[in-house]
C-alpha positions as CSV (number, residue, x, y, z in Angstrom):
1,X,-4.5,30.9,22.4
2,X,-3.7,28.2,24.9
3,X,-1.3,25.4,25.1
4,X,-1.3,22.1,27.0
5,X,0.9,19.7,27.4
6,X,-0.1,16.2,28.2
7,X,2.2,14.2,30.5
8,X,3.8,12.1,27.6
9,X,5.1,15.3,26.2
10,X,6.6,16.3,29.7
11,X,8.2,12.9,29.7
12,X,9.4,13.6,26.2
13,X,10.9,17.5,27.0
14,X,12.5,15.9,30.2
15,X,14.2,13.1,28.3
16,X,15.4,15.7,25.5
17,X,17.1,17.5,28.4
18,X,19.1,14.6,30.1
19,X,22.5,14.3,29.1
20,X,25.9,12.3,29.8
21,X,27.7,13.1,33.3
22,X,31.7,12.0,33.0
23,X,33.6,11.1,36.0
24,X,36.9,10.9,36.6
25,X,38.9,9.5,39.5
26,X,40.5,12.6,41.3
27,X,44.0,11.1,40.9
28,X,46.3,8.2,39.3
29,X,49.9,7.4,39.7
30,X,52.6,5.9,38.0
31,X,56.3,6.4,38.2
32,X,58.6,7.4,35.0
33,X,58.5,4.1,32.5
34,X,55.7,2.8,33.9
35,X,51.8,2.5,32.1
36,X,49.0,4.4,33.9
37,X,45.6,3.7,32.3
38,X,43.0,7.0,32.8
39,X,39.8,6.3,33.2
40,X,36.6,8.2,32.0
41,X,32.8,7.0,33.1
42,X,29.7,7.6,31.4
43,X,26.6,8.2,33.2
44,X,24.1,5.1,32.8
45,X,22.1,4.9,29.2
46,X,25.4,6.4,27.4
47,X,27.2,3.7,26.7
48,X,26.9,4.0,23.0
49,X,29.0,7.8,23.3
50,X,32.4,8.9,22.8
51,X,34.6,11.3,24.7
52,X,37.6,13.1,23.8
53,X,40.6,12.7,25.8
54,X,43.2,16.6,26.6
55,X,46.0,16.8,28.0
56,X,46.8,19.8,30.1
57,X,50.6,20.9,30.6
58,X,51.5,23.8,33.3
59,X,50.8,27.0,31.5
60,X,49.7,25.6,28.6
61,X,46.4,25.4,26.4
62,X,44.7,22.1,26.5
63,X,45.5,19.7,24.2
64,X,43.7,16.9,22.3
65,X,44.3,13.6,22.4
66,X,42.2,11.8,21.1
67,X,38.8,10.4,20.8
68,X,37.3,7.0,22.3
69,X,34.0,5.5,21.2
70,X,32.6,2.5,22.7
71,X,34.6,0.3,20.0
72,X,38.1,1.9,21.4
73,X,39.8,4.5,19.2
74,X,37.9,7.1,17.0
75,X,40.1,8.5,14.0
76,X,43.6,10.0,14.3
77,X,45.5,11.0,17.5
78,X,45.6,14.8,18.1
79,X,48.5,16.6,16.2
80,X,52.2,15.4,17.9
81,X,50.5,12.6,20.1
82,X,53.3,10.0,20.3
83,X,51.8,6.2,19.8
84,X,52.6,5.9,23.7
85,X,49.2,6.7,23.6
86,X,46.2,4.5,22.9
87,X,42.3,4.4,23.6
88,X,40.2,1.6,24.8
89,X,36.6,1.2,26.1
90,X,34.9,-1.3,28.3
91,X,30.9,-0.4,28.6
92,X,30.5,2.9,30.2
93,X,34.3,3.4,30.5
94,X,36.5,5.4,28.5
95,X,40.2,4.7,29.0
96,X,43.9,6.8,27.8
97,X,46.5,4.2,28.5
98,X,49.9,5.7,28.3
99,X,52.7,3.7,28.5
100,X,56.6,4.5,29.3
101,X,55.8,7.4,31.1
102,X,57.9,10.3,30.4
103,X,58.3,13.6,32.8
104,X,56.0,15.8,30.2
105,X,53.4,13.6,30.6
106,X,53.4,12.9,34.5
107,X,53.6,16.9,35.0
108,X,50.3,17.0,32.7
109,X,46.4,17.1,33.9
110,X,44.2,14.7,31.5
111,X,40.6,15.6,31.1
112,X,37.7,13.6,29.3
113,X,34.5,15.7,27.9
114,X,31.4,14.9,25.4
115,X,29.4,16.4,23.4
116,X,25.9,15.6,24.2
117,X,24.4,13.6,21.0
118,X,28.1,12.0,20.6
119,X,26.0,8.9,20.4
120,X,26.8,5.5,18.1
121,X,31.0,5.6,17.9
C-alpha cells in the first residue's frame, strides 16, 4: 500500500505543529513599595491564549500564580497569593502587576508558560 499526501495536507500537518513562543524581557526593576508590571508576549496568531504566571524563590519549587487570558484574570490566584497581585492583558501581552513590593517578592524569578491549545480565555 501507498500513501500520498497532497500539498493542502502538508499545509494542514505544518499548521497542526505550530505553536505559541512566550517572551519575556530578561529583566525588570522596582525598588521595595514600588509596582513592577511583568510582562509576557505571545507569538503572532495567539492572541486568543492564556499563560500561567510562577513565581520562583531561591531554593524553592515554582509556584503558581495565576492564570491570564486575553480578558485579564482566569479563575483563582494560586494558593497564598496575596491580592498585591493582579493580571491583565493587552493583545498579545500577558501582564503580573505587583504592587508594594516586598523583599520575598523582589528576591523571586517570575516565569510565564502555555499550554499549546490554551486557546479562547
Amino acid at each position: 500500500m501507498e500513501w500520498t499526501i497532497d500539498e493542502k495536507q502538508k499545509a494542514r500537518v505544518k499548521c497542526s505543529l505550530s505553536q505559541p513562543v512566550l517572551t519575556q524581557p530578561p529583566s525588570a526593576s522596582a525598588s521595595l513599595g514600588q509596582t513592577v508590571k511583568l510582562t509576557c508576549t505571545l507569538s503572532s496568531g495567539y492572541s486568543g491564549y492564556y499563560v500561567d504566571w510562577y513565581q520562583q524563590s531561591p531554593g524553592k519549587s515554582p509556584r503558581f500564580v495565576m492564570q491570564v487570558g486575553s480578558s485579564g484574570m482566569v479563575g483563582s490566584k494560586g494558593e497564598g497569593i496575596p491580592d498585591r497581585f493582579s493580571g491583565s492583558s493587552s493583545g498579545l501581552h500577558r501582564y503580573l502587576t505587583i504592587q508594594n513590593i516586598q523583599e520575598q517578592d523582589e528576591s523571586a524569578d517570575y516565569y510565564c508558560t502555555t499550554v499549546h491549545g490554551s486557546g479562547s480565555s
